[in-house]
N, C-alpha and C positions, 0 to 999 in steps of 0.2 A: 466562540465555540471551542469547547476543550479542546476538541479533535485535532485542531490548528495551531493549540497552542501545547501540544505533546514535541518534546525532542528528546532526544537520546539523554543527556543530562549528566549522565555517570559511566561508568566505563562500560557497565554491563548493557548489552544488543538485545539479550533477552527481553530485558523486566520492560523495555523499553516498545519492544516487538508485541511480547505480550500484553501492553497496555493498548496499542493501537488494536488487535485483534478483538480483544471487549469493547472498547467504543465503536469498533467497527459491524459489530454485533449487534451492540444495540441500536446503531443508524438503522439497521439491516431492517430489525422491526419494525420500523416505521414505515416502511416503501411497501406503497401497496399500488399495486400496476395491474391492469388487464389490459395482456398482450394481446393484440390479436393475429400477432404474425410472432411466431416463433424466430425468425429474424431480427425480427426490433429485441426481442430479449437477449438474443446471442450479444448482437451490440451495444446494449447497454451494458450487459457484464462485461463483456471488453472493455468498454469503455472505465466501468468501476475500477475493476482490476488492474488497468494504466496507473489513473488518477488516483489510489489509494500504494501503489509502488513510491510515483512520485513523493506523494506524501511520505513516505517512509523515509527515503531517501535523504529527502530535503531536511530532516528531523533529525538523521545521524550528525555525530560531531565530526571536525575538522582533521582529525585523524584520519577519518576511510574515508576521505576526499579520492585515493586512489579506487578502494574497491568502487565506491561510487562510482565512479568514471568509466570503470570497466565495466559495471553492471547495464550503464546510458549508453556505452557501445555496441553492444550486441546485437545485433537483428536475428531474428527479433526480441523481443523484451524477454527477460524472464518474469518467471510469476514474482508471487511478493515469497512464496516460499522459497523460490530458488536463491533469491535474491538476500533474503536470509540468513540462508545454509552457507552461502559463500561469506 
């Protein structure tokens, strides 16, 4: 799966971030759910928004091995935007 095999690669966080946001997009289209408890969707998107941070993370190079670490300490997480911006 592309998605998996996306890492940072160059120095730029951008082009890198923004490539995960289009694949992330287009997952998006595919998922077709009926909720029946406005619950179960609050936590599945929790759940996405974890799992697609992770991904982000684990994708950066060995350089912001620091921000990384600081972004996995936080309680609680930041979004993927926050996470980001930093």
């Amino acid at each position: 799966m592309k998605l998996k095999e996306t890492h940072q690669g160059s120095p730029e966080v951008t082009n890198y971030y923004n490539c995960l946001k289009v694949l992330w997009q287009e997952l998006d289209m595919f998922y077709e759910a009926d909720w029946g408890e406005i619950e179960d969707h609050v936590k599945f998107k929790k759940h996405m928004e974890k799992e697609r941070l992770y991904d982000f993370l684990a994708g950066l190079t060995r350089d912001l091995d620091e921000v990384r670490g600081r972004i996995l300490g936080r309680t609680p997480l930041p979004s993927i935007g926050e996470a980001f911006a930093e």
